[in-house]
SERO-4910 file (N, C-alpha, C, O; in steps of 0.05 Angstrom, whole numbers):
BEGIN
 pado doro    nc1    nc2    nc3   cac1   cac2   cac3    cc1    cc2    cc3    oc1    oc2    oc3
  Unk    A    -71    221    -49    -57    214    -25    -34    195    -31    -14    193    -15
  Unk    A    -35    179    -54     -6    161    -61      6    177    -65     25    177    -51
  Unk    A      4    195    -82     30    221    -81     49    218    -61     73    213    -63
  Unk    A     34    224    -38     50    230    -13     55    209     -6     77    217      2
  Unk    A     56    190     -3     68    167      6     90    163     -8    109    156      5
  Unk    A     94    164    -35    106    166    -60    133    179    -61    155    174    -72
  Unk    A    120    202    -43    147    226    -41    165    218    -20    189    219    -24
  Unk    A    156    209      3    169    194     30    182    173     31    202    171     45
  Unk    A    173    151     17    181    120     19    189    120     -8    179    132    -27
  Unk    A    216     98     -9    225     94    -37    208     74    -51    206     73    -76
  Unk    A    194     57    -36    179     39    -57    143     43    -51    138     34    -28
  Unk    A    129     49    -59     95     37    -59     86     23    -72     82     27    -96
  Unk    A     79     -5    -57     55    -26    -77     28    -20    -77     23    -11    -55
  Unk    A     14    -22    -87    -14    -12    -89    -26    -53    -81    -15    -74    -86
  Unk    A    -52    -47    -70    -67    -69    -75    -95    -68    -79   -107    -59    -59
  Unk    A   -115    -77   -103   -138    -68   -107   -154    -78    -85   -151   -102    -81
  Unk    A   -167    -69    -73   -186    -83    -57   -214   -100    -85   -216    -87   -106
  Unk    A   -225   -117    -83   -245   -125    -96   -263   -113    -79   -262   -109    -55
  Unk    A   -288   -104   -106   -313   -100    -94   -307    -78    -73   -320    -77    -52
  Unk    A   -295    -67    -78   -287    -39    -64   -273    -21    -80   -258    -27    -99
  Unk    A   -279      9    -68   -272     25    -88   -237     42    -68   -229     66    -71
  Unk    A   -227     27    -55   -206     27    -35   -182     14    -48   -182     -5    -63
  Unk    A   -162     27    -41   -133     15    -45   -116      7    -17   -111     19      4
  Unk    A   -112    -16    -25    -80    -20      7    -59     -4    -10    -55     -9    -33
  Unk    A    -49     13      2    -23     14     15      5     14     21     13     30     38
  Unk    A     23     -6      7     43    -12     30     66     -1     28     76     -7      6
  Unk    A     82     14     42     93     30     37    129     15     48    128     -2     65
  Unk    A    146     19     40    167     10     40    187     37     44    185     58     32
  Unk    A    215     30     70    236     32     71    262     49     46    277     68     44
  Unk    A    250     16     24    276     14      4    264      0    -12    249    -16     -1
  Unk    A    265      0    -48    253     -8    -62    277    -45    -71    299    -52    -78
  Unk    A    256    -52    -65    271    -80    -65    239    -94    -82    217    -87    -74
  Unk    A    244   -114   -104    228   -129   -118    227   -153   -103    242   -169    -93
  Unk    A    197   -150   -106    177   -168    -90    156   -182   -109    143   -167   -124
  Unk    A    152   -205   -110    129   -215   -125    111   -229   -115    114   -241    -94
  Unk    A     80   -227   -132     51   -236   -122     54   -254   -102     41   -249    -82
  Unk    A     67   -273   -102     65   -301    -89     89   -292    -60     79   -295    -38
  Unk    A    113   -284    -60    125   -273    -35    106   -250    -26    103   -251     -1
  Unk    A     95   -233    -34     85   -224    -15     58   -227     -5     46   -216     13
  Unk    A     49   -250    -26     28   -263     -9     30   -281      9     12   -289     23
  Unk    A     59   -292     11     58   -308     36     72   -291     65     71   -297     89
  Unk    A     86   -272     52     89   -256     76     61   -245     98     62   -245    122
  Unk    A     40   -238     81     17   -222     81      3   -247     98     -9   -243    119
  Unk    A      6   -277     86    -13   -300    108     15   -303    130      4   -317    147
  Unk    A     33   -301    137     41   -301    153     26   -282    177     13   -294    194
  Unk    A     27   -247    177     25   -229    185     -2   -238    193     -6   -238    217
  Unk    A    -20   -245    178    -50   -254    181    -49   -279    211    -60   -275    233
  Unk    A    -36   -299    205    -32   -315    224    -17   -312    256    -21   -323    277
  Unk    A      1   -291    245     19   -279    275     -3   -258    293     -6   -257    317
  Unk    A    -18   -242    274    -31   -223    291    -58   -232    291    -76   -219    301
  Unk    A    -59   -249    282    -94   -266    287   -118   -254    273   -142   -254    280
  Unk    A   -109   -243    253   -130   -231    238   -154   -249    238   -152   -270    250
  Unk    A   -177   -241    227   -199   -253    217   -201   -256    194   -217   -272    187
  Unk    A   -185   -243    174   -180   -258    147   -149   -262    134   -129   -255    148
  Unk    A   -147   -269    118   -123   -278    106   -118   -252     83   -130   -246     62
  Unk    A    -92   -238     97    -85   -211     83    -70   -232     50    -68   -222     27
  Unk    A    -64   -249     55    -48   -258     22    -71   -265      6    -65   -267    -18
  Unk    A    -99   -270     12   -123   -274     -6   -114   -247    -15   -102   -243    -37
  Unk    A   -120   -228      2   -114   -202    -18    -93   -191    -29    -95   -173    -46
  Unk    A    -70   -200    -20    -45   -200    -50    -60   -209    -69    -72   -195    -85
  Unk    A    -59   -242    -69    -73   -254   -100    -89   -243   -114    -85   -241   -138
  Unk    A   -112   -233   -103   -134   -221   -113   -122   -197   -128   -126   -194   -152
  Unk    A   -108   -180   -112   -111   -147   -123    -85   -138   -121    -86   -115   -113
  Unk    A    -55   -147   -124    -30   -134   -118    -36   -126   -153    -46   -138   -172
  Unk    A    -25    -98   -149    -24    -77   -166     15    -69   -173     23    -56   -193
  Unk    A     23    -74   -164     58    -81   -153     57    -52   -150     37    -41   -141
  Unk    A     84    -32   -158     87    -15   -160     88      4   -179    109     10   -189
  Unk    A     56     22   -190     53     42   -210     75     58   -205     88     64   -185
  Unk    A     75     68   -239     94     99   -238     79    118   -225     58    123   -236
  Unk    A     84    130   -206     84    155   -196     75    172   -210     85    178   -232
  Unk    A     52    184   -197     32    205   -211     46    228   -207     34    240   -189
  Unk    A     68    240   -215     82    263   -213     60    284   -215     67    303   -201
  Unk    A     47    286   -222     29    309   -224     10    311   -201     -4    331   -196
  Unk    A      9    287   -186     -8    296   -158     -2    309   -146     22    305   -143
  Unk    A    -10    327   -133      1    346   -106      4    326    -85    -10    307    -77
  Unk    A     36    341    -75     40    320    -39     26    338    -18     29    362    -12
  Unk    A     14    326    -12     -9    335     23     21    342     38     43    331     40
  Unk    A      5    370     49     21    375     76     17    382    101     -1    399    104
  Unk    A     29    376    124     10    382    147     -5    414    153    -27    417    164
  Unk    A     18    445    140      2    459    129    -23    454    122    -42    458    137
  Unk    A    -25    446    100    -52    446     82    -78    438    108    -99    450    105
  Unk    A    -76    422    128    -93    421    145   -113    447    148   -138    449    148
  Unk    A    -92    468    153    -91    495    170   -102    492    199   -106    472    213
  Unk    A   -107    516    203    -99    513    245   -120    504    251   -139    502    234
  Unk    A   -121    495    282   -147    484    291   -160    504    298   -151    526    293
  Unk    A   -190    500    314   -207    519    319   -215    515    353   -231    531    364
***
């Protein structure tokens, strides 16, 4: 599924979740360099504006993965591939 995100957005950061076998996400516009500490305080901002229950920049610190090379060899998902409803 990063594939496809991959193919759409010029930049993807990955973030490990701990103790989970889950990835964040974040998908970007335009590839502009970002580091652990800006986007962990962007991340406790967002935490604080929308009132989360936890602090999304614990999980920058913990698990930003920045941006892997692109698994060119993944297949991109397409809404095809669904096929029709029933």
């Amino acid at each position: 599924m990063a594939r496809t995100y991959e193919a759409v957005f010029e930049q993807v950061l990955m973030l490990d979740v701990a103790g989970d076998v889950n990835m964040i996400l974040l998908a970007l516009p335009r590839t502009q360099p970002v580091s652990r500490s800006e986007l962990a305080e962007r991340a406790r901002q967002i935490s604080a504006t929308k009132q989360f229950r936890f602090d999304l920049g614990e999980l920058v610190d913990a698990g930003f993965v920045g941006a892997p090379e692109a698994n060119r060899s993944a297949r991109v998902l397409h809404d095809a591939d669904l096929g029709q409803p029933k």
